[in-house]
C-alpha positions in Angstrom: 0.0 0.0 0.0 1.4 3.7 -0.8 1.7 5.9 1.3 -0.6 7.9 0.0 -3.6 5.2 0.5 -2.1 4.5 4.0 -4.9 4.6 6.7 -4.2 7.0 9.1 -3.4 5.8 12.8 -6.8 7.6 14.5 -9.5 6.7 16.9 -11.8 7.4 13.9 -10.5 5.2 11.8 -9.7 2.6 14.4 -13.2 2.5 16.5 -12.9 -1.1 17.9 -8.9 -0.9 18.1 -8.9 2.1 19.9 -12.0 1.4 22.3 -10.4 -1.9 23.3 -7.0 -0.2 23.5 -8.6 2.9 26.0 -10.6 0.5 27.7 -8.1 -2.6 28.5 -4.9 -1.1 28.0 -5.2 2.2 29.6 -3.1 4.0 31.8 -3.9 1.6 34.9 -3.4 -1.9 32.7 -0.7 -3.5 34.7 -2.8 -2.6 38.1 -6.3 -4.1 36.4 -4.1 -7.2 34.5 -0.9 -7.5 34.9 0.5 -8.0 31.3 -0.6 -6.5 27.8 -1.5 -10.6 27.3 -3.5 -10.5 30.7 -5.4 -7.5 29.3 -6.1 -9.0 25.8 -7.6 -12.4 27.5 -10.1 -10.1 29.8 -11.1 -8.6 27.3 -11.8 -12.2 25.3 -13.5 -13.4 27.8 -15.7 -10.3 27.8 -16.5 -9.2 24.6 -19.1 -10.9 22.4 -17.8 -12.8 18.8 -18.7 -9.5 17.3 -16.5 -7.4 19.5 -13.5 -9.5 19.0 -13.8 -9.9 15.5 -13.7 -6.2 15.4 -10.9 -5.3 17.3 -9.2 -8.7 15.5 -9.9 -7.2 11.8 -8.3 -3.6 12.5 -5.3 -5.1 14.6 -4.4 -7.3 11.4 -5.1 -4.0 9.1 -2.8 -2.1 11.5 -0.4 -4.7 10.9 -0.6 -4.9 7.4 -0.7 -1.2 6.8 2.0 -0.6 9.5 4.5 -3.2 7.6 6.3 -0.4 5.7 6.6 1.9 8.4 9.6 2.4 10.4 9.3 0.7 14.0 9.1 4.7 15.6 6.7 5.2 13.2 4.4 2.4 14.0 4.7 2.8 17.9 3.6 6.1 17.4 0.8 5.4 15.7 -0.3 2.6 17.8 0.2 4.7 20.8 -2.1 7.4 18.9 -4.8 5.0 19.1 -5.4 5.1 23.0 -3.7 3.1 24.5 -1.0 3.0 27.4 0.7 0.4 26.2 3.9 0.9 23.6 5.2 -2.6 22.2 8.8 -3.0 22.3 9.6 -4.0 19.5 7.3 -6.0 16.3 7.8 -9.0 17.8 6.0 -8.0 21.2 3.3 -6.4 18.5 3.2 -9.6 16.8 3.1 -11.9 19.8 0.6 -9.9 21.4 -1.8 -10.0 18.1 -1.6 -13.9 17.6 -3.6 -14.1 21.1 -6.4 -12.7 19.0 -6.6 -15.8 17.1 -3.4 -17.8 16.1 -0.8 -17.1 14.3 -0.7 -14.0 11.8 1.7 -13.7 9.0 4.7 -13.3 9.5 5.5 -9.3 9.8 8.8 -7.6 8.5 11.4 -7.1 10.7 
């Protein structure tokens, strides 16, 4: 995808994303669930199919779209979404978005 055609990295663009992200991985995450991981489960175990098929389609287009990107880049833009968690590296990204629902594809390094 071009840069041009890139989505960009907003709340508006991002509904489910960024209401999961605000609502699990908020400022108070590691008080409420320990881990990033701990905060995805919760919220599996809450959320109806719907709701996680959401939040699962935009993190895989965030993914995709983000693949191009420079790592600073792409933690910026996640972080832009509302959350207060910033992923370490792609890996930890990566990791963290196979909990979703097995493994994704394999993202550039």
């Amino acid at each position: 995808m071009s840069a041009a055609k890139k989505r960009a990295a907003t709340p508006e663009n991002y509904p489910a994303l960024s209401q999961f992200l605000a609502g699990y991985l908020h400022e108070d995450f590691v008080l409420d669930h320990k881990t990033p991981e701990g905060a995805r489960d919760a919220f599996l175990k809450d959320a109806n199919a719907k709701e996680r098929a959401a939040v699962r389609k935009e993190l895989d287009q965030f993914l995709s779209e983000s693949d191009a990107s420079a790592w600073g880049a792409v933690r910026s833009d996640f972080g832009a979404l509302g959350g207060a968690w910033t992923p370490k590296s792609r890996a930890a990204l990566a990791s963290f978005a196979e909990g979703f629902q097995g493994p994704r594809r394999t993202l550039k390094r």
